[in-house]
Backbone bond lengths (Angstrom), bond angles and torsions (degrees), N, CA, C in turn:
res aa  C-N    CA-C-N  psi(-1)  N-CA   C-N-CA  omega(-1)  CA-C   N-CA-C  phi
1 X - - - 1.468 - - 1.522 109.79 -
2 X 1.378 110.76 144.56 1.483 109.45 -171.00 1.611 105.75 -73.58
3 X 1.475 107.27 150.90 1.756 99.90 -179.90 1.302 103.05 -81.59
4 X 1.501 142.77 -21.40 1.507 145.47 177.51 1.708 112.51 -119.89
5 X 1.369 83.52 161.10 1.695 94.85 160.56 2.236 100.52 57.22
6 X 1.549 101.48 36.72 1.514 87.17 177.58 1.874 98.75 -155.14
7 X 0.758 116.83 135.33 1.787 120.57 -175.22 1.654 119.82 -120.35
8 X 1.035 123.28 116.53 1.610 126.18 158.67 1.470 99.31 -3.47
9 X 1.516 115.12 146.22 1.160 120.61 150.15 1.754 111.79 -144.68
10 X 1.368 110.99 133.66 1.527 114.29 -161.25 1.306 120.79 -118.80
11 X 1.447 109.99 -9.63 1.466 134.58 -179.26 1.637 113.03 -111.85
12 X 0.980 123.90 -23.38 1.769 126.14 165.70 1.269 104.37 -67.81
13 X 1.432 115.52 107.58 1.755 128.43 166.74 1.459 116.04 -166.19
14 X 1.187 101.31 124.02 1.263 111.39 166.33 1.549 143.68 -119.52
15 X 1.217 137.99 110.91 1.722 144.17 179.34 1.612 105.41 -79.55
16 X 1.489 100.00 120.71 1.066 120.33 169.53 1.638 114.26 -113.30
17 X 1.092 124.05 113.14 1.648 125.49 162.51 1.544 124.77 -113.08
18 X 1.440 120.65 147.78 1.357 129.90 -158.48 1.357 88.96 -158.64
19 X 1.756 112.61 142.74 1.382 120.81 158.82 1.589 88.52 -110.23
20 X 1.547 119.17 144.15 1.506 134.72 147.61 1.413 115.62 -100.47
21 X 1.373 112.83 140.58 1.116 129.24 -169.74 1.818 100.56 -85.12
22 X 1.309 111.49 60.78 1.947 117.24 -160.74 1.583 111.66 -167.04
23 X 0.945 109.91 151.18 1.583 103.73 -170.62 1.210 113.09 -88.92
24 X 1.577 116.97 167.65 1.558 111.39 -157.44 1.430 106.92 -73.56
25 X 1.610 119.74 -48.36 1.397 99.24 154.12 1.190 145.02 12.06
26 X 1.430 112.34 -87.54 1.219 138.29 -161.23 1.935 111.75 -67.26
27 X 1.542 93.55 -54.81 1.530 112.88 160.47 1.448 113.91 -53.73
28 X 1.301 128.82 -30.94 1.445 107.56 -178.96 1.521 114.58 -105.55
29 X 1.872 105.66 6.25 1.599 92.37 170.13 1.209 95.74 -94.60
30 X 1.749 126.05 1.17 1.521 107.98 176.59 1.635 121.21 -77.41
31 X 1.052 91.44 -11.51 1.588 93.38 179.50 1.629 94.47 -98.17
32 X 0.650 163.58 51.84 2.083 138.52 -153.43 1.824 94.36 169.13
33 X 1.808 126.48 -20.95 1.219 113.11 174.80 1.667 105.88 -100.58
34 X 1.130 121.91 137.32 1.657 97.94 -178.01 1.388 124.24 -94.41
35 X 1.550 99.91 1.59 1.953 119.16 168.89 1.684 91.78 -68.09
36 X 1.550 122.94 -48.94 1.461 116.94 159.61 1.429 142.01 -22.23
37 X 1.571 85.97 -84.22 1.263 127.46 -174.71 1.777 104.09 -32.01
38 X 1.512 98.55 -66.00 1.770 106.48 -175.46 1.555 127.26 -60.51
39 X 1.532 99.81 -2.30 1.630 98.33 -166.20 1.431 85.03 -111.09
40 X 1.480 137.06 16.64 1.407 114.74 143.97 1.542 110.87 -143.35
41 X 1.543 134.04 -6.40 0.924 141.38 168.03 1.923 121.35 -22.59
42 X 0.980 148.92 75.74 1.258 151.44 165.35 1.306 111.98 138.02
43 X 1.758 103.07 -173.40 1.778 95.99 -169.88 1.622 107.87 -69.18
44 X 1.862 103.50 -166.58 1.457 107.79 -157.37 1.955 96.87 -59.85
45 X 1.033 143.47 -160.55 1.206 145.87 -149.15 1.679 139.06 -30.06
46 X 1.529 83.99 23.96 1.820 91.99 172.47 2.076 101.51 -79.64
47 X 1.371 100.95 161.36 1.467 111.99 169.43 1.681 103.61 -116.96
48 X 1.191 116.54 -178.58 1.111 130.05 169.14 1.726 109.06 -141.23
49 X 1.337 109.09 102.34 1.873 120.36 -173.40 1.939 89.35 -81.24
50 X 1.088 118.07 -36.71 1.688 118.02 -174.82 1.471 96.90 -106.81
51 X 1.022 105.71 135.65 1.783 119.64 165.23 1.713 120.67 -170.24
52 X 1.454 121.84 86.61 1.036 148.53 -115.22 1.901 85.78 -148.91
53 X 1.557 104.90 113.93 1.652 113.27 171.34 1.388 94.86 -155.35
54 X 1.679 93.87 136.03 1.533 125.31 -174.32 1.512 84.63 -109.49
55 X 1.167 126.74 105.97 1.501 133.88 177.94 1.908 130.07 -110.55
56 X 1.724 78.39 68.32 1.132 104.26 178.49 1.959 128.43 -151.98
57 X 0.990 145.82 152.67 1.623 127.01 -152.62 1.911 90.03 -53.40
58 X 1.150 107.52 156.53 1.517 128.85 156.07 1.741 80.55 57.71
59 X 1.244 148.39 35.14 1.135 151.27 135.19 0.860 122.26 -41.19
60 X 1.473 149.42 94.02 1.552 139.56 171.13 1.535 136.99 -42.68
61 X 1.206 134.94 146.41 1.520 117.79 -169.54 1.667 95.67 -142.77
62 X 1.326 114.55 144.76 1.727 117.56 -163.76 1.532 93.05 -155.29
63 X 1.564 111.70 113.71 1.028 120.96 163.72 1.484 133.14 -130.21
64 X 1.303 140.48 113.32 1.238 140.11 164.16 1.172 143.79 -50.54
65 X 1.387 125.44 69.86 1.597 104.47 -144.89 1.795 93.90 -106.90
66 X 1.565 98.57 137.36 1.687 107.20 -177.14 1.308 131.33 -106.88
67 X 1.336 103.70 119.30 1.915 93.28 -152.09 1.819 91.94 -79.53
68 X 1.084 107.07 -175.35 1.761 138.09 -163.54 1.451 102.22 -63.06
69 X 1.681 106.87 -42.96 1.509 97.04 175.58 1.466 121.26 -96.27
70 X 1.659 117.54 7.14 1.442 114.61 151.30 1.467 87.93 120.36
71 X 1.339 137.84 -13.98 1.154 135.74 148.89 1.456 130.83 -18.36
72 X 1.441 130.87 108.79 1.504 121.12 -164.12 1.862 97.50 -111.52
73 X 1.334 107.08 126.74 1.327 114.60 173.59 1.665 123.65 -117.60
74 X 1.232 109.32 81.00 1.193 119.90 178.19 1.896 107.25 -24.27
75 X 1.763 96.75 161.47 1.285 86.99 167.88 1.737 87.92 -177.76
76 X 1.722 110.62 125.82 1.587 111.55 -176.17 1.579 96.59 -116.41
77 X 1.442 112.16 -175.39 1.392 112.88 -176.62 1.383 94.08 -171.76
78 X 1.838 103.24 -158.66 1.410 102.08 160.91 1.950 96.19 -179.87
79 X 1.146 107.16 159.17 1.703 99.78 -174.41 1.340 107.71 -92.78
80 X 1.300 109.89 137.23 1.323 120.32 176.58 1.699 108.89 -88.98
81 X 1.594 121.76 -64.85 1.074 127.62 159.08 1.687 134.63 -123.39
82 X 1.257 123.23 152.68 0.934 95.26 -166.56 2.036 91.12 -147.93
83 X 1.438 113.07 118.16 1.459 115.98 172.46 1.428 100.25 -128.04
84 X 2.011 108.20 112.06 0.985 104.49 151.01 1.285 137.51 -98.31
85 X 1.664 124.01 162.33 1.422 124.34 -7.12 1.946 127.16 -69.11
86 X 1.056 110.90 13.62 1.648 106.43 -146.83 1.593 104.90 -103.05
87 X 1.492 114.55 -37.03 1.572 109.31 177.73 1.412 125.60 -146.90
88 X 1.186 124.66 133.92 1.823 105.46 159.59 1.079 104.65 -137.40
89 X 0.931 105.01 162.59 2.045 130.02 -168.52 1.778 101.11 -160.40
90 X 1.526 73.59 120.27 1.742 117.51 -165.80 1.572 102.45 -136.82
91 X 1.857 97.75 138.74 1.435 103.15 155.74 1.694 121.06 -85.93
92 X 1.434 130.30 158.55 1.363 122.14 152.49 1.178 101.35 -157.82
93 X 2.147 95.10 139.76 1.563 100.69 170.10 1.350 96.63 -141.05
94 X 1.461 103.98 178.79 1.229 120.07 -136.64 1.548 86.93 -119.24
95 X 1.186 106.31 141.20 1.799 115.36 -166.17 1.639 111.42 -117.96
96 X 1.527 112.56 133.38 2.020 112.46 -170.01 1.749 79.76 -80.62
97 X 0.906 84.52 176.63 1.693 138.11 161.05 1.509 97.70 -22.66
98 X 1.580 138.89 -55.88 1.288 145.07 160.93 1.636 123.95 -33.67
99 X 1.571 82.03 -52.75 1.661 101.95 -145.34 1.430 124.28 107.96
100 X 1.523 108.48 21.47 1.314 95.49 -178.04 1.941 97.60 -107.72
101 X 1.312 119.23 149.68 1.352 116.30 164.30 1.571 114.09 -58.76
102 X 1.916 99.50 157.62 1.650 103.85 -153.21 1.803 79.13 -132.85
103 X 1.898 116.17 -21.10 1.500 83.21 169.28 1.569 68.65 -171.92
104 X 1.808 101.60 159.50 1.959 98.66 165.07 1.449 97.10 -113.45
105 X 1.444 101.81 177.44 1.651 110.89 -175.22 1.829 74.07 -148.19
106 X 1.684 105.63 145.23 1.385 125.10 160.15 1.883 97.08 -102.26
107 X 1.446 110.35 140.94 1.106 108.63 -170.88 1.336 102.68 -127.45
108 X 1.473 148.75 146.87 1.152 143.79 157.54 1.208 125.05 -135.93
109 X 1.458 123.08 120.32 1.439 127.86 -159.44 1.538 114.25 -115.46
110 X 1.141 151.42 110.33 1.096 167.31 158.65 1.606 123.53 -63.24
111 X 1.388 103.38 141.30 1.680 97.47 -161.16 2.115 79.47 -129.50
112 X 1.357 97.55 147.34 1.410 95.77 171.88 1.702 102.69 -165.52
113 X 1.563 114.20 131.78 1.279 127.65 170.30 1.202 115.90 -56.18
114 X 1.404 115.69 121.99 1.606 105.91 -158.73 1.566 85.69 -132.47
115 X 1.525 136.69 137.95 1.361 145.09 105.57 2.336 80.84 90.35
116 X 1.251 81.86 73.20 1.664 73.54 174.40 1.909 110.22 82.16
117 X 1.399 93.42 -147.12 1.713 97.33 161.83 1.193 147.65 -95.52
118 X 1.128 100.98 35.36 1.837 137.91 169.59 1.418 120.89 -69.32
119 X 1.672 111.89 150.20 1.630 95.17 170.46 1.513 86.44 -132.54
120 X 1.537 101.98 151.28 1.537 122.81 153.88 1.371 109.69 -96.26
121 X 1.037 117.28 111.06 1.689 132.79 -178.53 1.789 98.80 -105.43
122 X 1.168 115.01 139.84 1.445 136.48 -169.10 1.453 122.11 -138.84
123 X 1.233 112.88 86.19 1.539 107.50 -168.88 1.616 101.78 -104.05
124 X 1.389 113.19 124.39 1.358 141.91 174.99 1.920 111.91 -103.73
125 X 1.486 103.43 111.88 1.875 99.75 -176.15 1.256 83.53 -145.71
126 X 1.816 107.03 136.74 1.139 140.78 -153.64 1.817 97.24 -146.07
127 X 1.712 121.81 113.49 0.455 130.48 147.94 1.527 145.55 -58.03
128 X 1.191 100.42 104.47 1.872 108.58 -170.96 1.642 134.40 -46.45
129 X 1.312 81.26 -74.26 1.506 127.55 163.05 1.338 121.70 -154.50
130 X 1.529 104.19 -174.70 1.743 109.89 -163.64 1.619 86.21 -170.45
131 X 1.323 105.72 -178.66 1.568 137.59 -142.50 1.441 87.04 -159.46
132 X 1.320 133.25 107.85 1.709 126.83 138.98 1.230 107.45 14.33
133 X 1.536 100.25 -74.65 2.003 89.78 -157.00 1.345 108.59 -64.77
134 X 1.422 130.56 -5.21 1.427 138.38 -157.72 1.448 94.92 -74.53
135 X 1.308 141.91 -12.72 1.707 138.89 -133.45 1.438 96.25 -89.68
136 X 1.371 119.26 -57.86 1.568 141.55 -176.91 1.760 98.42 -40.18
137 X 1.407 112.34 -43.49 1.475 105.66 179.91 0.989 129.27 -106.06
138 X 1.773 131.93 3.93 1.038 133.48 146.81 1.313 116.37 -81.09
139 X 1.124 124.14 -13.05 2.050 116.07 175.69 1.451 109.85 -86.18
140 X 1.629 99.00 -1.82 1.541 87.63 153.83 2.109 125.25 -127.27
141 X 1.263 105.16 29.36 1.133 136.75 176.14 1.934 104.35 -63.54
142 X 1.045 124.22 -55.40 1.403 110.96 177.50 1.821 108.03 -57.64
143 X 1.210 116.33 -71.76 1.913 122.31 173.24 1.734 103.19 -17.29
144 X 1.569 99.90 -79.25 1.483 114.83 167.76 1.327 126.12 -39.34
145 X 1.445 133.67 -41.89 1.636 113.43 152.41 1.681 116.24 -52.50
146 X 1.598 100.28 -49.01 1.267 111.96 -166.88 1.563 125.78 -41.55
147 X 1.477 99.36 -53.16 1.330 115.92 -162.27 2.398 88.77 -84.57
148 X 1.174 118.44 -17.82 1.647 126.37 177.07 1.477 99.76 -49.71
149 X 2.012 101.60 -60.09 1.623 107.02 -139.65 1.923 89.92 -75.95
150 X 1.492 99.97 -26.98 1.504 110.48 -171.31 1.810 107.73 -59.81
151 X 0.970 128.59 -37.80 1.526 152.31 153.70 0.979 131.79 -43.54
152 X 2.002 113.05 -34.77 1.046 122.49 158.72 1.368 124.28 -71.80
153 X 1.503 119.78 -44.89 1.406 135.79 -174.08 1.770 95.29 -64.88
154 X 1.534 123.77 -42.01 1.330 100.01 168.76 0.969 123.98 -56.93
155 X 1.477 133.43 -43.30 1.295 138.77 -150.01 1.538 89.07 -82.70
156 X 1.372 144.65 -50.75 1.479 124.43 -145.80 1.536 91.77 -103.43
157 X 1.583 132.25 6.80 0.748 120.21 140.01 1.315 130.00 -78.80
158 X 1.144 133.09 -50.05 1.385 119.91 147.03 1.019 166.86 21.93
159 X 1.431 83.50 -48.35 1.821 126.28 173.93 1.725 106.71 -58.83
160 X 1.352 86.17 -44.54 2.167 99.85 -164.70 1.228 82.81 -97.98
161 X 1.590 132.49 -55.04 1.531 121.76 -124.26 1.721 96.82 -132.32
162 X 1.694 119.56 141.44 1.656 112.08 156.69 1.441 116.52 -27.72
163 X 1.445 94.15 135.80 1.754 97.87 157.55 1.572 119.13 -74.05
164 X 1.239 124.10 -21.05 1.632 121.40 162.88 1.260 104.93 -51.34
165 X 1.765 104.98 127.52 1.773 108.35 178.73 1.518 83.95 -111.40
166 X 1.607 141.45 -26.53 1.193 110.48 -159.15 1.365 118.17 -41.51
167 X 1.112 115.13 -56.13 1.777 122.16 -169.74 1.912 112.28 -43.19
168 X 1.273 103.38 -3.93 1.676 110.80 -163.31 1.720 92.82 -138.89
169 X 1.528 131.21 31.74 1.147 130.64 162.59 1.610 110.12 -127.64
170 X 1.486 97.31 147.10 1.510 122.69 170.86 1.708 106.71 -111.67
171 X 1.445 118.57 126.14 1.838 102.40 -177.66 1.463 85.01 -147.25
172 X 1.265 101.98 147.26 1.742 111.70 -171.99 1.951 86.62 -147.88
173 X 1.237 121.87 160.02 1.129 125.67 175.24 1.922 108.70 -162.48
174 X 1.039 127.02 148.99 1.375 133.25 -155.12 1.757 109.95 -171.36
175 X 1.319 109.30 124.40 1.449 129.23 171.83 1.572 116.27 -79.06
176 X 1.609 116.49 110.57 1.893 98.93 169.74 1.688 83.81 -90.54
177 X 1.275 72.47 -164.89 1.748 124.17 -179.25 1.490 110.94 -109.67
178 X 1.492 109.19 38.28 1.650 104.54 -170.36 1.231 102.40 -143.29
179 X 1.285 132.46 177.37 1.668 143.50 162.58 1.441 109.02 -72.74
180 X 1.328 131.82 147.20 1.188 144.93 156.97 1.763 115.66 -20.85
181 X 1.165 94.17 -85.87 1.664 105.74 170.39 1.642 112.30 -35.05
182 X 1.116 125.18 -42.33 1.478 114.18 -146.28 1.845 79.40 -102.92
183 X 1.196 151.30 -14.41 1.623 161.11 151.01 1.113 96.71 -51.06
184 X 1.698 119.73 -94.81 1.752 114.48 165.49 1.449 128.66 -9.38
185 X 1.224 126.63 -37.94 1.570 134.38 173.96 0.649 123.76 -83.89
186 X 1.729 130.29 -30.92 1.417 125.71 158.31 1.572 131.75 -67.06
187 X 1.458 110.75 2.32 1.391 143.59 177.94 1.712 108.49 -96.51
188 X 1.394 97.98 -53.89 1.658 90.53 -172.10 1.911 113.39 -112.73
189 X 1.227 99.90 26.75 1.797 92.46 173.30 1.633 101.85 -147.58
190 X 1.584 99.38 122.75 1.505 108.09 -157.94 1.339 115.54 -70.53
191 X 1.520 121.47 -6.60 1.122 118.37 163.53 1.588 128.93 -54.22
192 X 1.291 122.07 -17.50 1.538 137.16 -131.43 1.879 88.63 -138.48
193 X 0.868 111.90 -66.79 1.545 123.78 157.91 1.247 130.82 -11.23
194 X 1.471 104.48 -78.19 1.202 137.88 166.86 1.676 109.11 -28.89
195 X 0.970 104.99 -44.77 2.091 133.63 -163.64 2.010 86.93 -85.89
196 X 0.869 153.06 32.73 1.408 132.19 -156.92 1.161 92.68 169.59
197 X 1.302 140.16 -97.31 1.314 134.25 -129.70 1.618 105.91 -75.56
198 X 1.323 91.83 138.80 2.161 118.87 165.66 1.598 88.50 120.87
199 X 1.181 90.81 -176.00 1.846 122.84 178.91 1.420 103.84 -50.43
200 X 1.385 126.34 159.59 1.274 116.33 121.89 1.707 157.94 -9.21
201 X 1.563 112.33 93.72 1.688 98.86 -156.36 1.301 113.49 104.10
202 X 1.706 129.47 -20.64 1.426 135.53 -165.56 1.067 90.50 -82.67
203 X 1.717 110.61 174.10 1.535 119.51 176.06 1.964 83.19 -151.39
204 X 1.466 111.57 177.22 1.352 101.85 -161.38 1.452 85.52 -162.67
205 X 1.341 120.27 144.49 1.530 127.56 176.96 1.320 111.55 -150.14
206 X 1.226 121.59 104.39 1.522 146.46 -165.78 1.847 101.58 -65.28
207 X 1.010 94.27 119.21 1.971 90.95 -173.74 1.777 80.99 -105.48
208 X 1.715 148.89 -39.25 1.199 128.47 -178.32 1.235 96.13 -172.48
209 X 1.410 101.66 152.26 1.596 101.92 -174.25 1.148 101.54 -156.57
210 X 1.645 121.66 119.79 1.491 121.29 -152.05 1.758 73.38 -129.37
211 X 1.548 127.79 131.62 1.244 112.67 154.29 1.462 107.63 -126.15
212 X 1.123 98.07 123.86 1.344 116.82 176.12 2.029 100.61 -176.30
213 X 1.696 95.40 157.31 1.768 87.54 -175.30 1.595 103.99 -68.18
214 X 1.959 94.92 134.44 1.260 85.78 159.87 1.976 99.26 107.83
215 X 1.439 100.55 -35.21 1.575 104.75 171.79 1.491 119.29 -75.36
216 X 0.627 138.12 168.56 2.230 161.32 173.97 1.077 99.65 -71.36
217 X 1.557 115.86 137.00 1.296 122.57 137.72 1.523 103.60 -109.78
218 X 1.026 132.89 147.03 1.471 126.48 157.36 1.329 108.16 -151.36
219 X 1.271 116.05 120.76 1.616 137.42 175.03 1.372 126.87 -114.43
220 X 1.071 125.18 -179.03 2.061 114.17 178.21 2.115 81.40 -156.01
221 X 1.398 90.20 112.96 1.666 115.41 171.66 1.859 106.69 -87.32
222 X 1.318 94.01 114.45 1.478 102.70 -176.81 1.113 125.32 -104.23
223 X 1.341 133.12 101.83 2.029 142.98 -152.23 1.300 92.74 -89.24
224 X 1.224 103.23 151.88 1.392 137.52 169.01 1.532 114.29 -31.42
225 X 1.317 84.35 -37.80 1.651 100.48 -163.65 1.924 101.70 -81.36
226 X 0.820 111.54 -27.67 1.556 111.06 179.48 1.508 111.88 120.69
227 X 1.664 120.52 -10.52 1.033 126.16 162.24 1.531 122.82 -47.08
228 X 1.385 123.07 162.11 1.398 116.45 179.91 1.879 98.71 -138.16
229 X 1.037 123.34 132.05 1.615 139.31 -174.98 1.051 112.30 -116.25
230 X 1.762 128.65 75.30 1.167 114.75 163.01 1.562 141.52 -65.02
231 X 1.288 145.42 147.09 1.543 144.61 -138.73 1.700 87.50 -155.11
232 X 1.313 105.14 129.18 1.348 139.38 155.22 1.331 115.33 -115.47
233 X 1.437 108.36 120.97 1.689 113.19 -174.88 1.597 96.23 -138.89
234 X 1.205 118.47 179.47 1.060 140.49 -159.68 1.633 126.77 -169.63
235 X 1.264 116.25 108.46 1.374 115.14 -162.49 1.720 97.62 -86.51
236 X 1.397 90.26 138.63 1.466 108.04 -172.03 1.656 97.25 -105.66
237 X 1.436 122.16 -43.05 1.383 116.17 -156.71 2.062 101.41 -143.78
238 X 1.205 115.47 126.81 1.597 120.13 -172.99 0.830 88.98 -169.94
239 X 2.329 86.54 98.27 1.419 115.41 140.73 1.346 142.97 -99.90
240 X 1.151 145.45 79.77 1.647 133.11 -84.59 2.111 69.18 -128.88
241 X 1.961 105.99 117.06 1.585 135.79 3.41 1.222 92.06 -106.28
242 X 0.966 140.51 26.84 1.446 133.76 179.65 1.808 116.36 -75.01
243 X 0.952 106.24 -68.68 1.578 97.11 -174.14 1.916 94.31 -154.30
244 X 1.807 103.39 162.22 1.252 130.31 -170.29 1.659 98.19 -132.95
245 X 1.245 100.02 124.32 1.722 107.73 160.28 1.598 115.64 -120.16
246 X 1.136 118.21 92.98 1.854 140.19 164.36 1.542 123.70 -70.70
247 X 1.489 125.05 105.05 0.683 155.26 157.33 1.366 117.18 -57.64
248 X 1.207 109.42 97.00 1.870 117.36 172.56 1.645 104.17 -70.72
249 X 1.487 137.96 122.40 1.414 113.59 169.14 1.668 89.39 -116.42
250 X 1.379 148.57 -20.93 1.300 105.37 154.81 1.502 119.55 -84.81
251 X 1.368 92.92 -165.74 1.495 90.01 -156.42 1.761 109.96 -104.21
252 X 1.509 117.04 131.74 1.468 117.19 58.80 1.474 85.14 -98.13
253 X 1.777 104.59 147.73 1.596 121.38 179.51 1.502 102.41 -65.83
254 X 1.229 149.41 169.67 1.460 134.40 156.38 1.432 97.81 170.68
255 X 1.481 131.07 161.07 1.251 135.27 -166.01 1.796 83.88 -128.26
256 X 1.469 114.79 136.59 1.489 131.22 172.66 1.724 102.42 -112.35
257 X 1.597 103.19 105.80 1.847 110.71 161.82 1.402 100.22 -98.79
258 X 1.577 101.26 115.66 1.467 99.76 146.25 1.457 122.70 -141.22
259 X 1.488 97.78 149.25 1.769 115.86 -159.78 1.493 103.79 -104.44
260 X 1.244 105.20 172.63 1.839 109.42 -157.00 1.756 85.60 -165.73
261 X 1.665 99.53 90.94 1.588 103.75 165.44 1.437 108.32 -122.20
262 X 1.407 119.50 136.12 1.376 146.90 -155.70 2.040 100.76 -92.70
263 X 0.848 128.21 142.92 1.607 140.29 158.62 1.194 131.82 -174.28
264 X 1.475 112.24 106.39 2.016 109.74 -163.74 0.971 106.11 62.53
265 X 1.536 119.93 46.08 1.666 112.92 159.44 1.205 120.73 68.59
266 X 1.185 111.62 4.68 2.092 127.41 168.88 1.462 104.68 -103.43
267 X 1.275 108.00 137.47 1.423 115.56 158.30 1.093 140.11 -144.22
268 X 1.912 112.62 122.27 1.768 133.31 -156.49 1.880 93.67 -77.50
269 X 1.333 111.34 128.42 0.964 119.44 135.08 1.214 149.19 -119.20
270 X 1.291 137.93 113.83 1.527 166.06 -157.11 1.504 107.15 -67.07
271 X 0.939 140.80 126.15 1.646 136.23 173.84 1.509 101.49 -133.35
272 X 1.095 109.93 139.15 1.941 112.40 -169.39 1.675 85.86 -141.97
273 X 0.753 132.16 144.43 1.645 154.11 -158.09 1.506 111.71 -138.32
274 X 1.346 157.09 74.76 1.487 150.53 -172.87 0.748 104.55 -123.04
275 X 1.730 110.49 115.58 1.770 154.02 160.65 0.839 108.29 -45.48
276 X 1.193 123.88 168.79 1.375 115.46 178.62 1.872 80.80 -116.32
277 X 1.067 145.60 -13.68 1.386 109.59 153.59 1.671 112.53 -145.03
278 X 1.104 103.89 -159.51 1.483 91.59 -173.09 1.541 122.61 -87.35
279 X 1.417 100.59 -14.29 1.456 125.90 167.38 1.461 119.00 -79.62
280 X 1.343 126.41 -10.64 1.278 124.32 166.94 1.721 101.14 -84.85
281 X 1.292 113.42 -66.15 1.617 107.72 165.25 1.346 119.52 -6.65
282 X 1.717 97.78 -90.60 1.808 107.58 -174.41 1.431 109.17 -26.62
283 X 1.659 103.24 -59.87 1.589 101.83 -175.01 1.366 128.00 -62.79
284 X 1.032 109.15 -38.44 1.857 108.88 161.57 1.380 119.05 -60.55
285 X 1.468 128.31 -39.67 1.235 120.45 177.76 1.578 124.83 -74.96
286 X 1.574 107.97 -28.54 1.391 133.79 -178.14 1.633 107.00 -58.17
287 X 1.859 95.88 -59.69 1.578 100.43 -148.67 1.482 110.12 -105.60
288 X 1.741 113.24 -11.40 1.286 128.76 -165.73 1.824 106.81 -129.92
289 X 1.331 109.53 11.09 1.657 102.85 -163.76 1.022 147.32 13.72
290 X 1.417 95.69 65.75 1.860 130.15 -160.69 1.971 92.45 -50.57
291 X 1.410 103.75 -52.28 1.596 117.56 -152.70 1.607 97.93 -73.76
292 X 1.609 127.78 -37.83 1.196 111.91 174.86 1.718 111.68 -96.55
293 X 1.275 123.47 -18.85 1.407 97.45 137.45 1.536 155.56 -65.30
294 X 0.990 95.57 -3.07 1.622 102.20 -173.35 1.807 104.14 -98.62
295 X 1.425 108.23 -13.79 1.684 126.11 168.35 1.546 99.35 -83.57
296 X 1.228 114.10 -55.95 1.955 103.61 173.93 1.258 114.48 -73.09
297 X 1.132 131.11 12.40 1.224 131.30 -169.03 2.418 93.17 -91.30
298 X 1.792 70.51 -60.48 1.537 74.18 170.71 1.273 137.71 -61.49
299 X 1.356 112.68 -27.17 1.945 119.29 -163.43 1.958 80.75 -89.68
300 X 1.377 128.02 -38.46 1.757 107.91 168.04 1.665 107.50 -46.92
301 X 1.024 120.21 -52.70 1.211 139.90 170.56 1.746 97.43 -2.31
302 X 1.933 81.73 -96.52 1.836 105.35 171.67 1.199 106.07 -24.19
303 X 1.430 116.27 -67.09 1.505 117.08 -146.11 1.534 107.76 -66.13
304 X 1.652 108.48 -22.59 1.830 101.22 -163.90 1.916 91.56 -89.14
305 X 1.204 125.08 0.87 1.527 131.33 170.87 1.100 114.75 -77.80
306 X 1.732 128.52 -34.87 1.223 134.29 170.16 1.625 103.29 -74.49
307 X 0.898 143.32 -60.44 1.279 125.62 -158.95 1.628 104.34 -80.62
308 X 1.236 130.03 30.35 1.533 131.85 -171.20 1.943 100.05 -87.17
């Protein structure tokens, strides 16, 4: 740690959760091989030409990661603990122009057998300290895990399956007439929810709703017909108003991103839906009208904004 020019920080932290459709295995030599490691390590189109792990306690870790315009951003660390398959906890900071660190983050990642041969992966990064100039690259530190762990789940999917997800996406997107914040809330407080979410004709009854990464949703969607659809979800990612990552764990399996960007007091939200294959899709859209519910899902949306 630098002796000047660097300050505690006690409020920079972020929880990241992801289920992969891959066994824990597999997921924890992706982080732990570094022939791995580099073919998804950083945000969407950086590489890593250096990727260098001493994989062992107080093990050193040295990575190069190269952004799009050829930009090289050092980055050293070192392992604190390491139980495989289930956890490691590692430092990494990010190095100027010298080589000197500009801030550390303690990181701890968790591997867990989830629902069959699945993993729940849990990434926990805790800002240490920082350096002034460090600010510019931690305000973009949540995106940058985000778009990492998202990189990973391609890659170790991969393994079995194409990296093309179009064929295994649902994306709907829609403009209110409202502020960011007050959109965001009708998303994360079940009072508000409740009034909006499903198809057309649905009704919805919130049994608990913990949001935060890593908490429950669980609801029971009630059709027209007299049927009842209970839903277990699981928030993987809450960046509160920025974006939501939802975890379907029954089935159809599928991860729900949705984004919440603000302009002139309107705000677009984005919903991206990914199957885990292309055959879960068809069948949801075919037999259950995933694609024109997930459009009425939204225009309830609108409508419960107007009467606010």
């Amino acid at each position: 740690m630098p002796a000047v020019q660097s300050s505690p920080v006690t409020e920079r932290e972020l929880i990241l959760t992801r289920v992969f459709n891959a066994p824990r295995a597999l997921v924890y030599q992706a982080w732990t091989d570094p022939k791995h490691l580099a073919q998804w390590w950083g945000p969407t189109g950086f590489t890593n030409p250096v990727c260098e792990l001493d994989l062992k306690i107080h093990g050193e870790i040295r990575i190069d990661m190269r952004a799009p315009d050829g930009t090289v951003y050092p980055m050293s660390g070192a392992f604190r603990e390491i139980v495989e398959p289930e956890r490691l906890v590692f430092t990494s900071a990010a190095l100027d122009q010298t080589g000197k660190p500009m801030f550390e983050n303690l990181n701890t990642v968790t591997f867990e057998e989830f629902d069959g041969n699945r993993t729940l992966l849990t990434v926990k990064a805790s800002v240490l300290w920082a350096t002034p100039e460090a600010e510019k690259y931690l305000t973009g530190m949540s995106m940058g895990w985000s778009m990492t762990v998202d990189r990973l789940g391609e890659f170790v999917s991969g393994q079995t399956e194409p990296q093309d997800t179009s064929k295994r996406e649902l994306k709907a997107t829609r403009t209110f007439k409202a502020p960011r914040d007050l959109v965001f809330r009708m998303w994360t407080e079940p009072e508000h929810i409740a009034q909006w979410w499903g198809p057309n004709g649905f009704t919805t009854t919130i049994e608990k709703m913990d949001v935060r990464p890593g908490g429950e949703w669980l609801f029971v969607l009630h059709g027209p017909d007299g049927r009842d659809f209970p839903n277990h979800d699981v928030y993987g990612e809450v960046v509160a108003p920025e974006r939501l990552v939802i975890l379907h764990v029954n089935w159809p399996h599928h991860r729900m991103y949705a984004t919440f960007t603000e302009a002139e007091g309107e705000t677009t939200v984005s919903v991206r839906m990914l199957f885990e294959s292309a055959a879960d899709l068809n069948k949801v859209v075919t037999e259950f009208g995933a694609a024109k519910g997930l459009t009425e899902n939204l225009e309830r949306l609108g409508k419960h904004l107007t009467q606010l």
